[in-house]
C-alpha positions in Angstrom: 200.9 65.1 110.6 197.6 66.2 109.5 196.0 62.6 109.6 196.7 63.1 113.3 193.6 65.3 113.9 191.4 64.0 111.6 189.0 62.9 113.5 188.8 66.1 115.5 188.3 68.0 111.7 186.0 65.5 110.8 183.6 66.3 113.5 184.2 69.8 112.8 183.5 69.7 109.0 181.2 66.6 108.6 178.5 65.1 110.0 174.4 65.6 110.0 174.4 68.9 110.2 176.5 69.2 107.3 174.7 66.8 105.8 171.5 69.2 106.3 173.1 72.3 105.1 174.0 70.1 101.5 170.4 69.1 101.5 169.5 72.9 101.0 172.6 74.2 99.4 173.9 71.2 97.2 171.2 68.3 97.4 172.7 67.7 94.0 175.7 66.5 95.5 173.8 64.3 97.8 171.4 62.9 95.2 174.1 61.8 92.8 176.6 60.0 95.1 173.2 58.7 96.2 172.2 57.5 93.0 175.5 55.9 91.9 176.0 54.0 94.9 171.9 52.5 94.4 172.9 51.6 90.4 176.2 50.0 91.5 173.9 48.1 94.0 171.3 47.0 91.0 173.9 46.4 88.5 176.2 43.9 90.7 175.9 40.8 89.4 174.2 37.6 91.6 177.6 35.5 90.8 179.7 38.1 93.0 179.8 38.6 96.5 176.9 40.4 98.3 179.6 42.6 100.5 180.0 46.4 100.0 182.8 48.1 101.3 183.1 52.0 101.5 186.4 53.6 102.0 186.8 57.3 103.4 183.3 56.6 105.1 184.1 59.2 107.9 181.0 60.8 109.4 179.1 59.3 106.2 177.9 62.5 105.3 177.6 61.9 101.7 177.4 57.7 102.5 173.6 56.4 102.6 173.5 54.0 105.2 170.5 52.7 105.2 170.3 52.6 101.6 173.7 50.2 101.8 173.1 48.4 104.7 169.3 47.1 103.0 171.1 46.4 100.0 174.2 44.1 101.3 174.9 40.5 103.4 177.9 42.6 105.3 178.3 46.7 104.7 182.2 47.6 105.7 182.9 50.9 106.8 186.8 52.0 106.7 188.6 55.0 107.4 191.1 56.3 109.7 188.4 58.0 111.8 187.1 55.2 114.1 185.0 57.9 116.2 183.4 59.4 112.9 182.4 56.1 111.8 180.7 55.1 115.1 178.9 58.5 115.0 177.5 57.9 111.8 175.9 54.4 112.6 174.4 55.9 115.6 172.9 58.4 113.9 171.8 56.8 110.6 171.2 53.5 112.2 169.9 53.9 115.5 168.5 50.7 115.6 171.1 48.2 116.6 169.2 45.3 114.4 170.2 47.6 111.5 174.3 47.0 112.4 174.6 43.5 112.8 175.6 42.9 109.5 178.2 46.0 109.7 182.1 46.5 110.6 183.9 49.4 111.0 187.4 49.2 110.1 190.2 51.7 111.3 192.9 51.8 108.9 195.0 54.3 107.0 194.0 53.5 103.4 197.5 54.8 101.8 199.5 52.0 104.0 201.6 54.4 106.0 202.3 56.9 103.4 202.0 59.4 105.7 203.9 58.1 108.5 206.6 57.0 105.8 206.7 61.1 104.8 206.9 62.0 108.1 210.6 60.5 109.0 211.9 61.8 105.7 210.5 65.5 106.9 211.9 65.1 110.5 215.3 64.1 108.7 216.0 67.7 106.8 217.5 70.8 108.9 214.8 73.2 107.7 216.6 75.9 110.0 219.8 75.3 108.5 218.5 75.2 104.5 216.6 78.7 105.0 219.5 81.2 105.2 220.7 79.1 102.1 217.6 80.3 100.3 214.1 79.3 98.6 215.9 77.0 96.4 217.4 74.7 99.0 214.6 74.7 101.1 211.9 73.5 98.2 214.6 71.0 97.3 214.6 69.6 100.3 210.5 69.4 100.3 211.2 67.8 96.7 213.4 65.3 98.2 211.0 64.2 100.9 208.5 63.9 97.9 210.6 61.7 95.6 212.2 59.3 98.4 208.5 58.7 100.5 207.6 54.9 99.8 204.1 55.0 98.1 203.1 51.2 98.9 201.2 49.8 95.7 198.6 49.2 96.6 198.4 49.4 100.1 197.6 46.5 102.2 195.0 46.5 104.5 194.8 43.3 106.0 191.0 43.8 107.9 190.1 43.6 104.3 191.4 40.8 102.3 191.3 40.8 98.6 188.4 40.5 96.5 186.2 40.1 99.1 183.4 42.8 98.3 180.9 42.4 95.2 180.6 47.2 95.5 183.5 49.0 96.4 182.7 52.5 97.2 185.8 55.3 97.4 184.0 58.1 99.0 185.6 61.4 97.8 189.1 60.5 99.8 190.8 60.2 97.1 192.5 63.7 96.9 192.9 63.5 100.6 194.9 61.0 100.5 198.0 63.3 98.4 197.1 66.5 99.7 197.2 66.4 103.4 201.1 64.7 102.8 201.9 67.4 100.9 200.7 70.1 102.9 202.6 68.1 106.2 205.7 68.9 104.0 205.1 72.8 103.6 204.2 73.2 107.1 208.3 72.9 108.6 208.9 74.8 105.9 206.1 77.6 106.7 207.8 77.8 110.5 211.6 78.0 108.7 211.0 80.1 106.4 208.0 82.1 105.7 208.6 84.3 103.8 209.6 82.0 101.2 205.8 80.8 101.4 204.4 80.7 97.2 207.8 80.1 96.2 207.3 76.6 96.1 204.9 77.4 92.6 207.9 78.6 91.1 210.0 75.9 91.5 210.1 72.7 89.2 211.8 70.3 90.6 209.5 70.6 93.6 206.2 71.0 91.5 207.9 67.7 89.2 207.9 66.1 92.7 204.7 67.0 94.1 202.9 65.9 90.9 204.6 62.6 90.7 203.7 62.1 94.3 200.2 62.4 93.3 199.8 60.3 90.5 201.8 57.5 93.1 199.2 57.6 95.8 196.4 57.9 92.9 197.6 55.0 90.9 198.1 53.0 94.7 194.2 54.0 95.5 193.1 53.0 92.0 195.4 49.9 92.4 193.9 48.8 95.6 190.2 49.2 94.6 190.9 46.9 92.0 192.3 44.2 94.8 189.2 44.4 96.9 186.6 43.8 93.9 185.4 40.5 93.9 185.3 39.0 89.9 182.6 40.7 88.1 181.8 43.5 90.8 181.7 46.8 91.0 183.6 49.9 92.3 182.4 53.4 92.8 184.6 56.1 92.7 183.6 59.5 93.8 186.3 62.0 93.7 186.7 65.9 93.6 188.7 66.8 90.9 189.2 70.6 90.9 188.2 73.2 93.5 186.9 77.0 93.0 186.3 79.6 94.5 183.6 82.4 94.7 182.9 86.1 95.8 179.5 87.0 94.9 176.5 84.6 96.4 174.9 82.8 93.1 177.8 83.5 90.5 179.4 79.7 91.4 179.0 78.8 87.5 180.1 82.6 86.3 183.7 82.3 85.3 184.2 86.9 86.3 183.7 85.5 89.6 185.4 82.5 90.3 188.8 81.3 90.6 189.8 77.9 89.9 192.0 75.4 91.7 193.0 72.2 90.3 193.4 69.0 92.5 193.7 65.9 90.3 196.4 66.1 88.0 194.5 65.7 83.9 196.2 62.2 84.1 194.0 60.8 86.6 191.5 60.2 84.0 193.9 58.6 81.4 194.2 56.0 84.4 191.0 55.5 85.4 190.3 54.3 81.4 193.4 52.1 81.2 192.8 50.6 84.9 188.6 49.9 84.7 186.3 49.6 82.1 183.2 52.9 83.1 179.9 51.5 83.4 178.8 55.1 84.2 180.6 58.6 84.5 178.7 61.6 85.9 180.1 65.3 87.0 178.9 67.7 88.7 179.7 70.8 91.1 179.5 70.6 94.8 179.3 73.8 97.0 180.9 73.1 100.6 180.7 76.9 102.2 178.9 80.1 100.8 181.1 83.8 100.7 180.4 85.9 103.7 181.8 89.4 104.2 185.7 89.2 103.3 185.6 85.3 103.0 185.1 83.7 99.8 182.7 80.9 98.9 184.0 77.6 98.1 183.0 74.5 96.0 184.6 71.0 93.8 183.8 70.2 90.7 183.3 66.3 91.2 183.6 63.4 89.3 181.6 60.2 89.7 181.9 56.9 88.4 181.0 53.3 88.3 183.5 50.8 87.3 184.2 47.2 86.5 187.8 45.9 86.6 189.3 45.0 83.5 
């Protein structure tokens, strides 16, 4: 299971030194989860809870903590990566005066979802449905996909319910549907690789894996609604589609680039029909430039803040 190593990719992929190369590559990026986080801080309302919890905090690379910690009672960090957390506050806040009002939660922010996948994979033969083809292998993965229990929303008892005046997602949201869906290709990669790509070919398992999405989506969506206190606010930075780039400086020229979409189109439709948008921003974020054979890579992101209707 992918969420297994996190931490170790984390380190490897976050961090202050990532956070330096965004300054000089994408200090957009920085700047405007930055500068959402600041207005959802200046908009909160006295009547509602002082407390700011972000979720997906990680290494913080993109999560201001001095700028949250001046602005709060009680600043809640929480993520699966305990390490990366505790790295982060030593680096942003060396002074330990600066973390008394913090606390760094561990928790899997789906509720298991993972964990509940991972039985439903170890239950299928994937040596025995290969010689029977791509088709009974990727319904197999489909299976797995449309059985895993999605719980909505997750409950994360460290955190209570409408305990927190800013709730902050901190682009996790895709994580939290892709690396399951990737733990379900990987038997399948061992079994049976040549059948690798089929799986875009095959409906019932691109019907499953789309459904599954728009599960853990709605759950996440779902759950930052619980943790709002009345008349808070919730900030939701997501990626939404990825691209990819061969030429240094042609990101925004379409001859070069290849898009990949993340968020299925009716994550928006949700986001409307769940929270009424205070403020909606986009913009592109590039995570890794092309070098030689390898390609350069970015998101195109999505940032909002929210009030719960």
């Amino acid at each position: 299971m992918r969420i297994e190593n996190l931490s170790y990719n984390n380190a490897q992929s976050q961090g202050p030194e990532r956070r330096e190369w965004f300054r000089t590559h994408s200090a957009e990026h920085l700047e405007r989860c930055e500068s959402l986080m600041q207005l959802a801080l200046r908009r909160r309302p006295a009547s509602t809870a002082s407390s700011v919890v972000v979720l997906g905090a990680g290494n913080c690379t993109e999560v201001p903590l001095v700028t949250l910690n001046r602005g709060t009672d009680e600043l809640v960090l929480a993520d699966l990566d305990l390490a990366g957390m505790r790295r982060a506050c030593d680096l942003q806040l060396p002074n330990l005066g600066q973390r008394r009002r913090m606390r760094l939660v561990e928790c899997d922010l789906t509720g298991g979802v993972s964990r509940n996948l991972e039985r439903l994979i170890r239950r299928q033969r994937w040596d025995k449905l290969a010689p029977q083809g791509a088709s009974a292998i990727f319904d197999a993965a489909a299976s797995c996909l449309e059985e895993c229990e999605v719980p909505d929303p997750p409950v994360l008892d460290d955190l209570g319910q409408g305990q927190f005046g800013v709730v902050i997602s901190s682009l996790v949201m895709s994580q939290l549907f892709s690396y399951p869906i990737l733990d379900v290709l990987d038997p399948i990669i061992v079994a049976a690789p040549d059948f690798w790509g089929e799986q875009e070919r095959h409906r019932r398992y691109q019907e499953a894996a789309q459904a599954f999405r728009l599960r853990v989506i709605n759950a996440h969506l779902h759950l930052l609604g619980s943790l709002v206190d009345q008349d808070g606010l919730i900030v939701l930075l997501s990626d939404v589609r990825g691209f990819a780039f061969n030429v240094y400086g042609t990101d925004h020229d379409a001859s070069h680039r290849r898009d990949i979409p993340l968020v299925p189109r009716a994550f928006f439709d949700l986001v409307k029909e769940q929270f009424t948008i205070a403020e909606e921003q986009h913009w592109e974020w590039l995570t890794d430039l092309p070098e030689k054979e390898h390609f350069g890579r970015g998101y195109e992101v999505v940032g909002y803040v929210l009030r719960a209707k």
